[in-house]
N, C-alpha and C positions, 0 to 999 in steps of 0.2 A: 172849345174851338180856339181862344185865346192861347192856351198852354198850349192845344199842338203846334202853335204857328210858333211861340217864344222860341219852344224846344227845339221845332226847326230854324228859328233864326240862328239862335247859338249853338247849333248842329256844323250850320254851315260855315257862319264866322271863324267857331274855332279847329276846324279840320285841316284847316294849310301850316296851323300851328302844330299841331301833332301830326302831320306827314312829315315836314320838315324835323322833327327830330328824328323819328324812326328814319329818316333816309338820310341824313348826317354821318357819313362815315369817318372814320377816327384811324389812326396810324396807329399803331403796337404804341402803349407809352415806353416800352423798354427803351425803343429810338430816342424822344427826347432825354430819358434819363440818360441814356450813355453819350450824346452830345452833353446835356450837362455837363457831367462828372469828364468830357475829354474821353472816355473809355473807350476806345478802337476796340480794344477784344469785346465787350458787350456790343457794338455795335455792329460789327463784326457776323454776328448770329442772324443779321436783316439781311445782308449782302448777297444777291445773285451769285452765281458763280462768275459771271460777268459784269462791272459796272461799269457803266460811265460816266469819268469823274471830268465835272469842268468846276477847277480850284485855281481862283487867280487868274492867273493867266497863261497856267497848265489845262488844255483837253485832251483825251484819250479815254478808251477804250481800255479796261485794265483786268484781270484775273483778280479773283478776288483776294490772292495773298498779297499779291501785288497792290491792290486799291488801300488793303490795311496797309502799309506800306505808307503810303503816300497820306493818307489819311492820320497816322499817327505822326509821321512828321510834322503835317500842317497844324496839327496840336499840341506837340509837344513845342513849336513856335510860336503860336497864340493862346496863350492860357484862358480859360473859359474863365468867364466870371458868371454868367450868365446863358439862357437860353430859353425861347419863348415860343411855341409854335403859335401864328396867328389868323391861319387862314385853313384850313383842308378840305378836299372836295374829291369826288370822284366821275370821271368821266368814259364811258365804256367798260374794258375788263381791268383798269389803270385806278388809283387811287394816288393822292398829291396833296402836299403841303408845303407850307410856305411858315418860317420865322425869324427869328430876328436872333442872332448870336453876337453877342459883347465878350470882347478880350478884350488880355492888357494893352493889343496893339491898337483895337479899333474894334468898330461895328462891321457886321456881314448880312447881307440874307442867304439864308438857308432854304432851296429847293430839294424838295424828294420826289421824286417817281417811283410807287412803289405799283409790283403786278401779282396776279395770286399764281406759284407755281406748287401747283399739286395739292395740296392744305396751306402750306406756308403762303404769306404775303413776303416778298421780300424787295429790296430796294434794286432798283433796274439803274436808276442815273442820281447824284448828288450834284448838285450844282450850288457853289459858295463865290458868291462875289463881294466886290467890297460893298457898304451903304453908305452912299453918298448923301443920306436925308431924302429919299426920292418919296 
């Protein structure tokens, strides 16, 4: 009687621990590597045909030649040194993460929106603002 009750203690203790990993959703790592390495054309392959890009102090709505576009500018002006995702989560048919990117010029947080369209997951919105230490 002892062992069924242990087995059911640590049954139950440890089961929020193994839900939470199997429901952990995770972003393509191809994205952080191509933020690393600066790569627009790797990242490029995540993109909606539509995204919506809020960089700085630029918003819109962009096509996706267009978003490379804008997206490789703002790289080829901030050299990466770095790049960390620190947060991700998913909420309804949406999946989202949050990190932290270091250039030569300064620190950013990096937000994704990404949605699953068809098999592919791809990026719906990028949102980069400065880090103020917050």
């Amino acid at each position: 009687m002892k062992t069924v009750l242990i087995i059911s203690v640590l049954f139950i203790a440890l089961q929020p621990f193994t839900a939470e990993a199997q429901e952990q959703p995770k972003i393509p790592e191809g994205i952080s590597m191509a933020i690393r390495a600066g790569n627009v054309t790797e990242l490029s392959k995540y993109l909606n045909s539509t995204v919506e890009l809020l960089l700085l102090q630029k918003e819109d709505f962009y096509k996706k030649n267009v978003a490379e576009t804008v997206l490789r500018d703002f790289f080829n002006e901030y050299k990466v040194k770095s790049f960390t995702v620190r947060h991700q989560g998913a909420k309804n048919d949406a999946q989202y993460a949050i990190g932290n990117l270091k250039t030569e010029k300064g620190d950013f947080r990096v937000y994704f929106l990404l949605k699953t369209i068809g098999k592919d997951l791809l990026i719906h919105q990028i949102r980069i603002e400065p880090d103020n230490g917050r």
